[in-house]
N, C-alpha and C positions, 0 to 999 in steps of 0.2 A: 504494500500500500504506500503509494507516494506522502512526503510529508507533506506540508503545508507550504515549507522554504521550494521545495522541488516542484510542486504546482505554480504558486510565484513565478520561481524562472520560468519555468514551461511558456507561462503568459507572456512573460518579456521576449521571450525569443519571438514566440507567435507573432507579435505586434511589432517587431520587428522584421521580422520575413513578410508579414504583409505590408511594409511603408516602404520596402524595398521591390518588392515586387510591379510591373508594368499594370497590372491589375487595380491595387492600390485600393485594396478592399476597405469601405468604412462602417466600421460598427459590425455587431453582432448581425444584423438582421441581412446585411448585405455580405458579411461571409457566409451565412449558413446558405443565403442563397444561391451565390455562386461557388462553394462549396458540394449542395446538393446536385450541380450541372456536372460536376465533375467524377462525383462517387458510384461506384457501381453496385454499392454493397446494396443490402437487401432496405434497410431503414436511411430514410434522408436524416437529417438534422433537423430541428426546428433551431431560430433564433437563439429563446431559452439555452440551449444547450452552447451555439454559440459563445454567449456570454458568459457562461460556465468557464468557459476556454478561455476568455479573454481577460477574466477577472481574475483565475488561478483557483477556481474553486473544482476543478476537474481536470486531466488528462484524456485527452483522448484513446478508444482501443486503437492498437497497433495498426489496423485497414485503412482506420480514419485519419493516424498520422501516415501513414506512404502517398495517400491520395493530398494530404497537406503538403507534404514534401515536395510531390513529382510537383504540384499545381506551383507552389511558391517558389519552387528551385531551389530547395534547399536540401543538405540530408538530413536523412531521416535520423539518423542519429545524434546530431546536433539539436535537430527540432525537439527530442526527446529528453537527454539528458544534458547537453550543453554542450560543448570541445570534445573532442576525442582525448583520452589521454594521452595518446600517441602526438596530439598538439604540442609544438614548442611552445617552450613558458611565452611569455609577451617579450621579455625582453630580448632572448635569443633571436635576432636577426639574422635568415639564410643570406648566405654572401653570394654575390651573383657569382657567374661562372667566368672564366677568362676568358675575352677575346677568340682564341685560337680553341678553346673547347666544346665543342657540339652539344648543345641539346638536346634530349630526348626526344624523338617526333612525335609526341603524343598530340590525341585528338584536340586537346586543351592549348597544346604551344601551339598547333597549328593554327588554330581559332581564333586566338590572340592574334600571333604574328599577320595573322589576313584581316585583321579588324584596325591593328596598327596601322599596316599598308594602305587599308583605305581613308586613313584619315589626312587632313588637309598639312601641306607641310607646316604651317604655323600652328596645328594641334597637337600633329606629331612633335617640332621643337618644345611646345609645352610640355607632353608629355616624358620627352626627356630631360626637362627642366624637375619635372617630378620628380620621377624614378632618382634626380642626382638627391635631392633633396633628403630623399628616405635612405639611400644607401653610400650618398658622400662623391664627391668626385672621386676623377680617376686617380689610380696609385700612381704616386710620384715614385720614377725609376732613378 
């Protein structure tokens, strides 16, 4: 049985996958609604229960967080219990890779990288204004 702190987060996370989400569900009545377009299972949601979810008075069962997840784009295991433990703490920052060392081609880099590509050179130089920001200039040789 979830505690009360563990419903809490549950709700923060929810309302955070939802103010993140393109959807940008508001209030109980308009998730459970757009919710119930989404779920296959046997019983819709009413609002009520909605709000359950969003106040932290409830957990969702396990059907009803994957169909939360897949909708909101999140995992499902975060939506549930928070970070993985397998999450770096906050402060350990991954260090980018060298110049001359390849990336993994996964579905994700590629995704990125083609989403980079199409953006305008003046967004692109921003966003490598960014990325310096978070990870520092280049190494002085």
């Amino acid at each position: 049985m979830p505690t009360p702190e563990e419903k809490a987060a549950f709700a923060d996370r929810l309302q955070l996958a939802m103010r993140r989400s393109p959807d940008k569900p508001r209030g109980s009545t308009d998730l459970a609604n757009k919710f119930n377009l989404r779920h296959h299972g046997e019983h819709p949601v009413s609002p009520q229960t909605a709000h359950k979810w969003l106040s932290g008075r409830t957990i969702p069962t396990h059907d009803k967080l994957q169909t939360l997840a897949n909708w909101l784009d999140v995992d499902v295991h975060w939506l549930h219990y928070g970070p993985s433990p397998h999450t770096p703490p906050a402060g350990a920052t991954p260090k980018p890779r060298k110049p001359d060392e390849r990336y993994p081609l996964s579905e994700e880099t590629l995704e990125l990288a083609s989403k980079i590509e199409s953006l305008s050179p003046h967004h692109r130089y921003l966003l490598e204004e960014l990325v310096t920001q978070f990870y520092g200039g280049p190494e002085k040789r």
